[in-house]
BAZABA-690172 format. One record per residue: residue in one letter; x negated, y negated, z negated of N, C-alpha, C, CB in turn. Coordinates in steps of 0.02 Angstrom, whole numbers, plus 32768, in hexadecimal, padded with zeros to 4 digits. Each point is the difference from the previous one (the first is absolute). Glycine has a CB too. Layout:
BEGIN
AXYZXYZXYZXYZ;...
This chain:
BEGIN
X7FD6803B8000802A7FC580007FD47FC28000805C803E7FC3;X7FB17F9180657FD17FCC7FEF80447FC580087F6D80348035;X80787F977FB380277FB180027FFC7FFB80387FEA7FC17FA5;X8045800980867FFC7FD180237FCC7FC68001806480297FF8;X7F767FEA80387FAB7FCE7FF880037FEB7FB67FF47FBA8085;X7FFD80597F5E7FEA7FFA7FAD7FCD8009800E804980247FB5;X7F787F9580467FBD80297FFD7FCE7FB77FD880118069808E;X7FD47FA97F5E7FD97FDA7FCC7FD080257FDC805B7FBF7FF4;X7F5480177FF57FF1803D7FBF800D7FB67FD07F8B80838029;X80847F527FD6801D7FF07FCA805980127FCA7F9C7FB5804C;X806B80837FE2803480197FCD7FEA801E7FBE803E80178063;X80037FDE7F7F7FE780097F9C7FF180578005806E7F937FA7;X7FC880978084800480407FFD7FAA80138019809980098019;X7F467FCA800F7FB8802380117FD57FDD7FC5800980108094;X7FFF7FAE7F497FDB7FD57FCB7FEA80307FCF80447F96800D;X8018806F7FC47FF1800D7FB58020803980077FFA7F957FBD;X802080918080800D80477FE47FEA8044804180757FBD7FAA;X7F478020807B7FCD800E802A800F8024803A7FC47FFA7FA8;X8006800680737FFB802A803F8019803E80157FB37FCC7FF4;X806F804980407FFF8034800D7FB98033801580717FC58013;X7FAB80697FCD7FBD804D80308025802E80147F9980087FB8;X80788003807F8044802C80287FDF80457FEB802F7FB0807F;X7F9780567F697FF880418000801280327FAB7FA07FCF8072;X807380017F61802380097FCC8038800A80007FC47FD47FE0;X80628029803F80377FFA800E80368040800E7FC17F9B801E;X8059807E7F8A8026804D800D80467FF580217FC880397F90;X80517FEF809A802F801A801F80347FFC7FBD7FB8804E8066;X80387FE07F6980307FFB7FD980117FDF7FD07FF580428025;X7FD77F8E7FDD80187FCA7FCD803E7FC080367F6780107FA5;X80767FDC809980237FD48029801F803380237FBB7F998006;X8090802E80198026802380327FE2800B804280587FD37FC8;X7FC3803F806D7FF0802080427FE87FB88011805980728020;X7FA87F497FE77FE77FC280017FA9802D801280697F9C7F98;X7F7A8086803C7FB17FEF80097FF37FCD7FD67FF5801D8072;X7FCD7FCE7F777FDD7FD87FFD7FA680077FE080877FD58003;X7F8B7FF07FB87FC480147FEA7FEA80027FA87FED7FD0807F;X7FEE803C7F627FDF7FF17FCC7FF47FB47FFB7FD280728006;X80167F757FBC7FDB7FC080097FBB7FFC7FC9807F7FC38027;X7F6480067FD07FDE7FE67FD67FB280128003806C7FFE7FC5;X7F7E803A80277FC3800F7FF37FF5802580337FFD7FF67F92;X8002801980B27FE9802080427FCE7FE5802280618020800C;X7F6B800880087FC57FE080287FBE7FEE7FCD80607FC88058;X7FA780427F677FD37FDF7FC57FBC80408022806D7FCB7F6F;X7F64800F80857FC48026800B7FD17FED7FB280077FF880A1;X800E7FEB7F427FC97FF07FB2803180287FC97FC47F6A8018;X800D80B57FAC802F80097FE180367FDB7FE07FB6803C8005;X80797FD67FE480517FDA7FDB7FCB7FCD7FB5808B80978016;X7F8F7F1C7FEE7FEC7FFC7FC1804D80027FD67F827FBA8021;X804880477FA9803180217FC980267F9B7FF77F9D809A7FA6;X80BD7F7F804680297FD4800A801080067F978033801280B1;X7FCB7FAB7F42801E80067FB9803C7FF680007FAD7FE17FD1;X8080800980668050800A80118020804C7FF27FEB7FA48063;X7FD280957F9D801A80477FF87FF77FFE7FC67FED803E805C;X80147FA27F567FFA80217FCF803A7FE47FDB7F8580198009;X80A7801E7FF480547FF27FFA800C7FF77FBA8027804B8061;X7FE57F767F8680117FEB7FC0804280077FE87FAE7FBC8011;X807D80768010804C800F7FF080317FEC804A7FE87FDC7F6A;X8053806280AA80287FF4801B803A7FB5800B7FD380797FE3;X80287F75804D80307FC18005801F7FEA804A7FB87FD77F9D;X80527FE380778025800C803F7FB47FC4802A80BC80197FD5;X7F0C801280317FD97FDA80157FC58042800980317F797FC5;X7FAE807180867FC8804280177FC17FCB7FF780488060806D;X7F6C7FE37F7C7FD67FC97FF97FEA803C804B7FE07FAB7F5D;X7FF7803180D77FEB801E803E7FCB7FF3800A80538000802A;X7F8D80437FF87FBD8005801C7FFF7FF980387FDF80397FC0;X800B7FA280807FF0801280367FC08028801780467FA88003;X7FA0806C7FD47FAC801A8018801680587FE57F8D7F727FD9;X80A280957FEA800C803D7FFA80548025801B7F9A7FE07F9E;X806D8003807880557FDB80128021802E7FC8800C7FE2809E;X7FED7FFD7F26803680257FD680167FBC7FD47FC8808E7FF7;X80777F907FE9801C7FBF7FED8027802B7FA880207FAD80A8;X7FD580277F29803C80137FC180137FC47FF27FD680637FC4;X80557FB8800380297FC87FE67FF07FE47FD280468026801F;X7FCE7F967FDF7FE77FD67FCD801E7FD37FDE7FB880128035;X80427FDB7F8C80447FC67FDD7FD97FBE800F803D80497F87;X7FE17F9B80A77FE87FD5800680527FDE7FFC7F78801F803D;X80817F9D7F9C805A7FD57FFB7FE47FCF802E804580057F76;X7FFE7FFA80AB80057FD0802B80547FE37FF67F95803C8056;X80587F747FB880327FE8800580127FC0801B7FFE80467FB8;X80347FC7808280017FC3802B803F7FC87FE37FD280558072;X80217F767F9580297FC98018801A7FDF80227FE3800B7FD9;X80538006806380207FE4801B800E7FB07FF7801A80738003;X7FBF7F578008800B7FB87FF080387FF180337F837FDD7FD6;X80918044806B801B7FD980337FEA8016803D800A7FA87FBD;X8013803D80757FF47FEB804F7FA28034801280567F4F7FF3;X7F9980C380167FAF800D80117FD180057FC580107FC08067;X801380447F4D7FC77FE27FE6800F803A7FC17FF07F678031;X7FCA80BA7FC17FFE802C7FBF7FD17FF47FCD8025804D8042;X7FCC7FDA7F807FDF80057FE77FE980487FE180257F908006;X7FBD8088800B7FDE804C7FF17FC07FF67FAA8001802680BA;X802680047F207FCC800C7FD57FF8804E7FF080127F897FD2;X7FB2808680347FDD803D7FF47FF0800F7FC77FDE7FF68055;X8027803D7F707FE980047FD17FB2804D7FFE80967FB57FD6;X7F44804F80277FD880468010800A80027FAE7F978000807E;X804980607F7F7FEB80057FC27FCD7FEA7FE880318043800A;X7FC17FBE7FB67FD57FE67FED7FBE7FFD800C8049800B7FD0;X7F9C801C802D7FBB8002803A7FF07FED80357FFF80407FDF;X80397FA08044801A7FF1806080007FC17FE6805A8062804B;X7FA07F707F7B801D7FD57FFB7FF17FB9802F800B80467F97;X7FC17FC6808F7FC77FD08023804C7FF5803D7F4E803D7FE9;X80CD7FEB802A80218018803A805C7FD57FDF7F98809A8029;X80727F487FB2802B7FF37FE380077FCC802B7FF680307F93;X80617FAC809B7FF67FD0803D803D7FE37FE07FC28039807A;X804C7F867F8D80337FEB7FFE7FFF7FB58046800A803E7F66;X80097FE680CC7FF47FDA805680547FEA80117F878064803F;X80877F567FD9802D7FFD802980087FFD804E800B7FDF7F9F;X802E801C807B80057FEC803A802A7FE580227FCC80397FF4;X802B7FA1804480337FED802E8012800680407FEF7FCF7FBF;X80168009805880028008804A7FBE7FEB802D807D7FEA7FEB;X7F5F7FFF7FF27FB17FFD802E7FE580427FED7FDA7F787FF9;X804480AF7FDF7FD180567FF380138033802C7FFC7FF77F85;X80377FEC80BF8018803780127FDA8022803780637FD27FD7;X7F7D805580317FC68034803D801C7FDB80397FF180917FD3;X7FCC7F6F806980127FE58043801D8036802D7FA57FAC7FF5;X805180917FED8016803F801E803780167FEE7FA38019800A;X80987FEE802B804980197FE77FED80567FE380577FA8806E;X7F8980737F987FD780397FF67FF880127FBD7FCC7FE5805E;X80187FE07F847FF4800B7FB0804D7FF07FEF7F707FD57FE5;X80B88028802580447FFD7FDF801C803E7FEB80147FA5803F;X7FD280A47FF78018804680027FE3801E7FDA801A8002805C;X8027802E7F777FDE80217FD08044804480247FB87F937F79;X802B80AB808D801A803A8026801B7FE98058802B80347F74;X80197FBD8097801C7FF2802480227FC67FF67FF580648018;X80087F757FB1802E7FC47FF77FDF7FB87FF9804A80547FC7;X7FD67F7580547FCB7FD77FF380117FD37FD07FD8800F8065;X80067FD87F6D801F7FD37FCF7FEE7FBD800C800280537FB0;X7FE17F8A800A7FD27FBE800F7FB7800D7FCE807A7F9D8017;X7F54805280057FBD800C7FDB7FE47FC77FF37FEB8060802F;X7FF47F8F7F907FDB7FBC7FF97FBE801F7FC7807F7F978013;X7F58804C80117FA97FFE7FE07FEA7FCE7FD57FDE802A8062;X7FF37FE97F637FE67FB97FEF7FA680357FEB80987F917FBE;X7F458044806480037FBE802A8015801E80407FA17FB57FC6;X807280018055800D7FF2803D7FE8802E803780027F997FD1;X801C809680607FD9801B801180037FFC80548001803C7F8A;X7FD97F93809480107FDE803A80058031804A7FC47F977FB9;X7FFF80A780327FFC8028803C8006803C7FEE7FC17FBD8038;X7FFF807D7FD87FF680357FE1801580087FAB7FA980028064;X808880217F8C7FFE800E7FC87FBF80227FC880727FFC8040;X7F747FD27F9E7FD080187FDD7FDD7FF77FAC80007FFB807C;X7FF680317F5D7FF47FE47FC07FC57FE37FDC804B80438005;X7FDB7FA17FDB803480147FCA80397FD780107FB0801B7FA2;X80807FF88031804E7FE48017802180347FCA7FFE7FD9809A;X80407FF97F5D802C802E7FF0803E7FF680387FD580027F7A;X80548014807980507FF38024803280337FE17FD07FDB807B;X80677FFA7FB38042803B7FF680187FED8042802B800B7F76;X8012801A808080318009803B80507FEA7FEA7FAE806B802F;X806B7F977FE7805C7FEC7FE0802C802F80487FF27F4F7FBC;X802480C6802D8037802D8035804D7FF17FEA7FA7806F800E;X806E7F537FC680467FF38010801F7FF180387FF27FE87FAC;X7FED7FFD807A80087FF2804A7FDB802F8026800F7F8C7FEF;X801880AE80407FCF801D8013802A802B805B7FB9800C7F58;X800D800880D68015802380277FD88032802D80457FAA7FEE;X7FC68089801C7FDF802F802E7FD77FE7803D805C80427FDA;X7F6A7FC1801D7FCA7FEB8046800B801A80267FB27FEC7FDF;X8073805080227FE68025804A80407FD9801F7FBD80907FEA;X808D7F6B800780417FF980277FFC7FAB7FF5805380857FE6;X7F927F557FE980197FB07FE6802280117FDC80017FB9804D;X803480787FA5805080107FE47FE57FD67FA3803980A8805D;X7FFA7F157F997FE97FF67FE58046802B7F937F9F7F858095;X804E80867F53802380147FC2801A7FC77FDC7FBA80607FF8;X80787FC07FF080267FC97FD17FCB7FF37FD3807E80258002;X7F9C7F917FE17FDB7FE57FDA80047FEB7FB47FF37FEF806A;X7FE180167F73800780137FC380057FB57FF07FC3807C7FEE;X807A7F667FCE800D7FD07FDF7FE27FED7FCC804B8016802A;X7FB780247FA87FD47FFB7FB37FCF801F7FFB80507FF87FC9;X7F978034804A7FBA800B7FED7FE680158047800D80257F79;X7FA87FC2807E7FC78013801B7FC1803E7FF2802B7F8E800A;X7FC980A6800E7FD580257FF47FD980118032803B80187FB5;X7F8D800880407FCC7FFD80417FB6802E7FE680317F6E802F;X7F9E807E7FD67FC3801B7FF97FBD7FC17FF7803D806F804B;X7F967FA17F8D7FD27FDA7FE17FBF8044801680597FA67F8C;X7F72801E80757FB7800E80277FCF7FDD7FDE802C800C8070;X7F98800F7F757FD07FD97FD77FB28020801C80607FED7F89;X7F727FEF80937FC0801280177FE17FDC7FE1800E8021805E;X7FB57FFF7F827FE37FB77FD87FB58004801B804F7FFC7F80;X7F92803B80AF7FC68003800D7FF67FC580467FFB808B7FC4;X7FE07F7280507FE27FE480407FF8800E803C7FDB7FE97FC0;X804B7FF8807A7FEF800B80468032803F80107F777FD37FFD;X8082804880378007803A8017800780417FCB7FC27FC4805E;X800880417F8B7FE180437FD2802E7FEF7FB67F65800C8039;X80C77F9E7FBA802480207FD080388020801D7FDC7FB67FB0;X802580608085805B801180087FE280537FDD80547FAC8099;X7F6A806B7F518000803F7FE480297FFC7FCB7F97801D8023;X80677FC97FA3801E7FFA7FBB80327FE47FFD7FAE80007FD8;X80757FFD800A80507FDC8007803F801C7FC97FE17FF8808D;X803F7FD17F778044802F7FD5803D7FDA80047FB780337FA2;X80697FED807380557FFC8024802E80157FD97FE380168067;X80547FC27F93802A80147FDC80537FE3802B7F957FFF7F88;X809880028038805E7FF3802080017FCD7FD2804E807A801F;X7FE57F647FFA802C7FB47FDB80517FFD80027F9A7FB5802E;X807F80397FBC80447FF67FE9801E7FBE7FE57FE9806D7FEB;X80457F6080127FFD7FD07FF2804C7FCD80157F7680278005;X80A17FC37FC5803B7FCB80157FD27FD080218060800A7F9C;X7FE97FEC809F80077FB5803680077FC77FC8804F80368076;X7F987F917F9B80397FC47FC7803F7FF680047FB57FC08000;X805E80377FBE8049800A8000801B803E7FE97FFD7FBA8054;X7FED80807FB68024803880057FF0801C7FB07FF780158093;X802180197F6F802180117FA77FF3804D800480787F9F7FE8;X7F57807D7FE4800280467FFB802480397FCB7FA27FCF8032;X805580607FDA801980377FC4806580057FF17F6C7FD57FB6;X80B580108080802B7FFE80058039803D802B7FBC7F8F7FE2;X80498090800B8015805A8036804B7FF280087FAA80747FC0;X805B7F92807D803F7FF0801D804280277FDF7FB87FEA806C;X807180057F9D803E80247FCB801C804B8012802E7F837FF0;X7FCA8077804B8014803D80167FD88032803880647FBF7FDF;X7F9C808D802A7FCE802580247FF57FE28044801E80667FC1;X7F857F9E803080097FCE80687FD7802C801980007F6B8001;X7FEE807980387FC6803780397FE27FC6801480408072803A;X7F6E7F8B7FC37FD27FC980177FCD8025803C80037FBA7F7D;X7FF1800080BA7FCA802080307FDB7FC97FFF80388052804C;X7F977FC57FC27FC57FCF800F7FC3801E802380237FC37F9C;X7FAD8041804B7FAF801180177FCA7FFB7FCB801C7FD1806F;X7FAB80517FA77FC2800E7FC87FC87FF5802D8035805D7FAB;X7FAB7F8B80317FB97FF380287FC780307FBB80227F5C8051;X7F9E80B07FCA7FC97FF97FD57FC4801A8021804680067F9F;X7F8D802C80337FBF800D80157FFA80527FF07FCD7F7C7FE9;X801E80A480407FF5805380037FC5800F8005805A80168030;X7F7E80157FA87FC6800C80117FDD80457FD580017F7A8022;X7FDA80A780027FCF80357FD17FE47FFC7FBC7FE3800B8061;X803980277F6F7FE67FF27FB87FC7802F7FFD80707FE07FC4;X7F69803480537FCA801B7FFF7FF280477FDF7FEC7F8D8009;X804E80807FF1800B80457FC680058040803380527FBB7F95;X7FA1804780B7801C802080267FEE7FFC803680427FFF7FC7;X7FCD803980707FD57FEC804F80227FBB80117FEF8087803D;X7FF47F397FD8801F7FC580118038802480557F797F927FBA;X80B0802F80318041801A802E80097FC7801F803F80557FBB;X7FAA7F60804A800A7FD980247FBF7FD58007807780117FE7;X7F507FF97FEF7FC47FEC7FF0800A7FC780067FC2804F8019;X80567F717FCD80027FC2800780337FFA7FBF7FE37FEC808C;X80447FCD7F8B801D7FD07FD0803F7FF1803F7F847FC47FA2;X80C080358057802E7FF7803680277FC17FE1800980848032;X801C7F4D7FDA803F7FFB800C8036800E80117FCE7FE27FFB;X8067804A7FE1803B7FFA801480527FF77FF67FA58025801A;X807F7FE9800180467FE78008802F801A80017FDC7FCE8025;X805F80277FC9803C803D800580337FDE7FF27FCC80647FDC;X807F7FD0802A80377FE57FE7800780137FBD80307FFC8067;X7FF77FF97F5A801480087FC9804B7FEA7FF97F897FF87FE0;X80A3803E8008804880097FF7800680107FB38018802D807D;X80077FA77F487FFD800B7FB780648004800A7F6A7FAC7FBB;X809A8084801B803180027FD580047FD67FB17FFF806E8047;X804E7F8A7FBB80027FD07FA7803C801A7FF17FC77F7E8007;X803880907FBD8049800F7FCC7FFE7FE97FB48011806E8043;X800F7F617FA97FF87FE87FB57FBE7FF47FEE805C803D7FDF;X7F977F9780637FC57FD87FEB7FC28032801680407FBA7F93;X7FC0805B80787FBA803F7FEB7FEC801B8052803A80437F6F;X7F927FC280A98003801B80278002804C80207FE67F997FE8;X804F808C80377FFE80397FEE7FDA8037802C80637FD57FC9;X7F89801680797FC7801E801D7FEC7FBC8035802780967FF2;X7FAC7F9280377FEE7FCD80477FC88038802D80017F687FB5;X80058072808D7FD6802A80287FE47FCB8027803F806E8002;X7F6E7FA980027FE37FD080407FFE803A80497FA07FA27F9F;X807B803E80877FF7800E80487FBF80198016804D7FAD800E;X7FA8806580357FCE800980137FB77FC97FFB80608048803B;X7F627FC37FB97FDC7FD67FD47FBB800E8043803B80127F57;X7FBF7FAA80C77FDE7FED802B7FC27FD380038062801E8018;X7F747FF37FF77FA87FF07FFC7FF47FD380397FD480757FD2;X80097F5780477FE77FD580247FB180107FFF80657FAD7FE9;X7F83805780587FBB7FED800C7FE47FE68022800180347FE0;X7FC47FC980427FE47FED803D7FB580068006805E7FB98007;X7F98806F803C7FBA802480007FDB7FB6801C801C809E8021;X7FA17F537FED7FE07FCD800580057FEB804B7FBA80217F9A;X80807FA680817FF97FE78027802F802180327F957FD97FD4;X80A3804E800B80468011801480367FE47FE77FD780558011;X80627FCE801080487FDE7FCE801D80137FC4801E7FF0805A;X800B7FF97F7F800480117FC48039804480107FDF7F787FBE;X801480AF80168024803C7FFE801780177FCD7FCF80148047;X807E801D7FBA801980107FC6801080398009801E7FA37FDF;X7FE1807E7FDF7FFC80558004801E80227FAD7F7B7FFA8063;X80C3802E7FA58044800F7FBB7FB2801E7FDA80B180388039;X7F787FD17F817FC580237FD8802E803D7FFC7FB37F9E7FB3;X803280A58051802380267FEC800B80067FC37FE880238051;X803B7FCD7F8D800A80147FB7805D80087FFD7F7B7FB17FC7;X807A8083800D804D801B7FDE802B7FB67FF67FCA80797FAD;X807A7F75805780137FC07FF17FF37FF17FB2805780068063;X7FA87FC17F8B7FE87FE77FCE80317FD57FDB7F9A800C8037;X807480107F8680407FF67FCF7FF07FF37FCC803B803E8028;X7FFF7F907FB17FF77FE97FC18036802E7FD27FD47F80802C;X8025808C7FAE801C80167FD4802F7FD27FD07FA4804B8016;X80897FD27FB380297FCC7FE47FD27FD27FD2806C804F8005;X7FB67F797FED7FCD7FC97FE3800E7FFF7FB77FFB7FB2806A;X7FDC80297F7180207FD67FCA80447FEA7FF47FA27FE2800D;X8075800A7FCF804B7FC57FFC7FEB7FB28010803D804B7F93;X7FC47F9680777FEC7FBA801D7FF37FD07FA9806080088097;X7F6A7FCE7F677FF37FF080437FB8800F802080557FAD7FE5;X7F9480947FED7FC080218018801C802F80197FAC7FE67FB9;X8040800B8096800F804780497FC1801E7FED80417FC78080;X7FC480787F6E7FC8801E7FF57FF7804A801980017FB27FA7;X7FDE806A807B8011804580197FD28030802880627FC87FFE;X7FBA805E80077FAF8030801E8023801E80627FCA80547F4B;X7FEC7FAC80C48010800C804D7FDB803A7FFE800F7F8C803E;X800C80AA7FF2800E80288029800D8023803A7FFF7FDC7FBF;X80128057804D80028004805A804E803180047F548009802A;X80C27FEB8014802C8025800A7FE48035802880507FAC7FEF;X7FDB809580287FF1804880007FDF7FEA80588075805A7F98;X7F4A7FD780627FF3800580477FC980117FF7803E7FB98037;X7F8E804D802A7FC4803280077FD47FD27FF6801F8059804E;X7FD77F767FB67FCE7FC77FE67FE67FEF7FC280307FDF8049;X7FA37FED7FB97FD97FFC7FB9803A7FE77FCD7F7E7FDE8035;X807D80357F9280207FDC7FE97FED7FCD7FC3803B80578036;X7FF37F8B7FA67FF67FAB7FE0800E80027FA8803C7FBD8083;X7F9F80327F5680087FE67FB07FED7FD67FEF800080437FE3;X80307F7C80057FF47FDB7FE280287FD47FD97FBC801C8044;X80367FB77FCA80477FC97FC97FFA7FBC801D7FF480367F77;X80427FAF806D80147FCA801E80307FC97FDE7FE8804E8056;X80237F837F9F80107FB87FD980237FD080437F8680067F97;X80B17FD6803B801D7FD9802A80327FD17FD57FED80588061;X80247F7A7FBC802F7FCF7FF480397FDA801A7FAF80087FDE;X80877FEB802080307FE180117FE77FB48010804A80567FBE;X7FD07F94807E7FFE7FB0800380327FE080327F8480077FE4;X80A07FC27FFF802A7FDC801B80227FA37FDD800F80968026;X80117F4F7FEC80077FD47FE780587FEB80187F6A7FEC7FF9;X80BA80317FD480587FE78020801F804F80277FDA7F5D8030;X7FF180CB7FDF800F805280127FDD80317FDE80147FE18067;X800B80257F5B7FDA80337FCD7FE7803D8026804C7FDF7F9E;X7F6D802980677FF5804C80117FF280078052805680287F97;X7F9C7F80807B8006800A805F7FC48018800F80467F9E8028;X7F97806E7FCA7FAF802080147FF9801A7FCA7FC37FB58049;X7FFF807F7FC77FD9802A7FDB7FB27FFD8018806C80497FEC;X7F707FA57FEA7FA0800380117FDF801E7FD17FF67F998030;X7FD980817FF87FE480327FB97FC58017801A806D80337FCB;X7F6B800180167FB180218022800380437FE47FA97F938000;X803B809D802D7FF9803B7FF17FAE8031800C808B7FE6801B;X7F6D804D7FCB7FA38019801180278042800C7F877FBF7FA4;X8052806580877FF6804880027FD28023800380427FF2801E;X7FB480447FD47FD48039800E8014803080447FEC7FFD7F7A;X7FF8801480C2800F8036800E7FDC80428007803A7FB28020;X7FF780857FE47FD880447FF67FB98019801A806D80147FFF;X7F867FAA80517FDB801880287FCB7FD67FE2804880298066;X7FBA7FA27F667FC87FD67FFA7FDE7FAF8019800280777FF9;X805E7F7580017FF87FB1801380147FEC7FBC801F7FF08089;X7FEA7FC37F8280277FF47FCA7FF67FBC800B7FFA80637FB1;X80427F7E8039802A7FBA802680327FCA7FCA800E805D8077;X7FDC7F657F8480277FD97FE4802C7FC3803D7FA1801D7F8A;X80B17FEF806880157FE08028803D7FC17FE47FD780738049;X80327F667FC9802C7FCA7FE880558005803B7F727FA67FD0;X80B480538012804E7FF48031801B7FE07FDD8019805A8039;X80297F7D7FF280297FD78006803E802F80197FA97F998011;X80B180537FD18025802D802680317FD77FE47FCD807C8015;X80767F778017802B7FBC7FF3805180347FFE7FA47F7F8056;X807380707F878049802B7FED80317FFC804E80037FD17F62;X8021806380B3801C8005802780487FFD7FFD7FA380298016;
């Protein structure tokens, strides 16, 4: 599958979640699409050792290697501010030892990439902003995020309804130098009221929400690597609600973006079992564990958090972030948005 002339290497999918190596690339992890691996292909020196791999506890944030392409999880808090119109504020908290790495960066509308490219995270495109400024080649250090309340499919334009009260998306932090930092890195999900809008409020009666999920997929190193890189991707997400609570949900088919050096951008399904939430908390902590539904594919564990947001429509959106494990040896933190029907 490839885009419609999609071609750039300043896209984010080749930046901060790397290169393709077609020759990594299992059959049974991607659909009949083809494609490829990413990140660490072609290295001829040995891997240096990444202190992003020394996992200070599970959370909704990957610390990543590009030199070993393996990635875990990491508590890293993050938390955005929606000020308005173009303009955020991202603060990072690391653990304690990380503490050098601690960011508190805004942005606006002069942070936004010259490349419609860096906007794509799987198949969807959102809005992306850098600080610093990042005029050409994407390069570090930098941090950023992304916002996918407004959002639509690259390959068709088809653009998705649009989210009112909250914003969620994906956050990016490089703190090394040049080129050679895109080795080290750590990525995480965001979640966040619009202004104005009002949270923890669960609509009165049972609803059905759709929306979409974005995040980051990649090799935990525990296992033969299955995509050897770091991905972006994308999907649909369908939540159920009854007395407040959420009582399951399913993400759709869950789609990867890449691009080999000096081709078009391409997208390729992940094979994995569908991917389910389980019943939650009582509101107004959505709290809950994910899962897979029945099938021949890898399958998914993990958990997942969410919140109500609206202002005058109790319960009109739902935003939240979720991590998984899968059987074959990825493992993925993703952020969604899904608006009551």
């Amino acid at each position: 599958m490839e885009s419609n002339s999609k071609k750039s290497r300043n896209a984010r999918v080749l930046s901060f979640l790397g290169r393709v190596a077609p020759a990594f690339l299992a059959a049974a992890v991607l659909a009949a699409c083809g494609g490829g691996g990413g990140g660490g292909g072609g290295r001829s020196s040995a891997p240096e050792p990444c202190d992003s791999q020394t996992s200070r506890g599970e959370d909704f944030a990957l610390g990543s290697c590009a030199a070993t392409t393996t990635n875990v999880f990491q508590p890293v808090t993050s938390n955005v501010v929606v000020n308005g119109t173009d303009s955020y504020t991202l603060t990072l908290d690391f653990p304690a030892d990380l503490d050098a790495l601690d960011t508190t960066a805004g942005f606006t509308a002069a942070n936004k990439p010259p490349s419609d490219l860096r906007n794509i995270i799987g198949k969807l495109r959102g809005q992306a902003y850098e600080n610093p400024v990042q005029p050409g080649d994407l390069t570090p250090p930098y941090v950023a995020i992304t916002d996918f309340f407004e959002t639509s499919d690259f390959e068709t334009t088809t653009a998705l309804p649009s989210m009112q009260y909250a914003s969620f998306g994906t956050w990016e932090k490089f703190a090394g130098s040049g080129i050679n930092g895109f080795n080290e890195g750590y990525l995480g999900t965001w979640f966040a009221k619009r202004p104005g809008s009002v949270v923890n409020t669960p609509p009165g009666t049972a609803a059905t929400y759709e929306g979409r999920v974005v995040g980051v997929i990649g090799d935990d190193g525990e296992r033969e690597r299955v995509l050897n890189g770091r991905f972006g991707f994308s999907g649909p997400i369908t939540i159920q609600v009854a007395a407040g609570a959420i009582t399951s949900a399913t993400l759709g088919t869950l789609t990867i973006s890449f691009q080999q050096a000096g081709a078009t951008l391409e997208v390729a399904d992940l094979a994995l079992n569908a991917v389910t939430f389980g019943a939650s908390s009582a509101p107004p902590a959505l709290t809950g564990t994910v899962s897979s539904a029945a099938g021949s594919e890898a399958s998914s564990t993990g958990t997942y958090e969410a919140q109500y947001f609206g202002a005058g429509q109790p319960g009109a959106e739902i935003a939240g972030r979720l991590r998984f494990r899968t059987s074959n040896g990825l493992i993925a933190v993703g952020s969604f948005g899904a608006i009551r029907q």
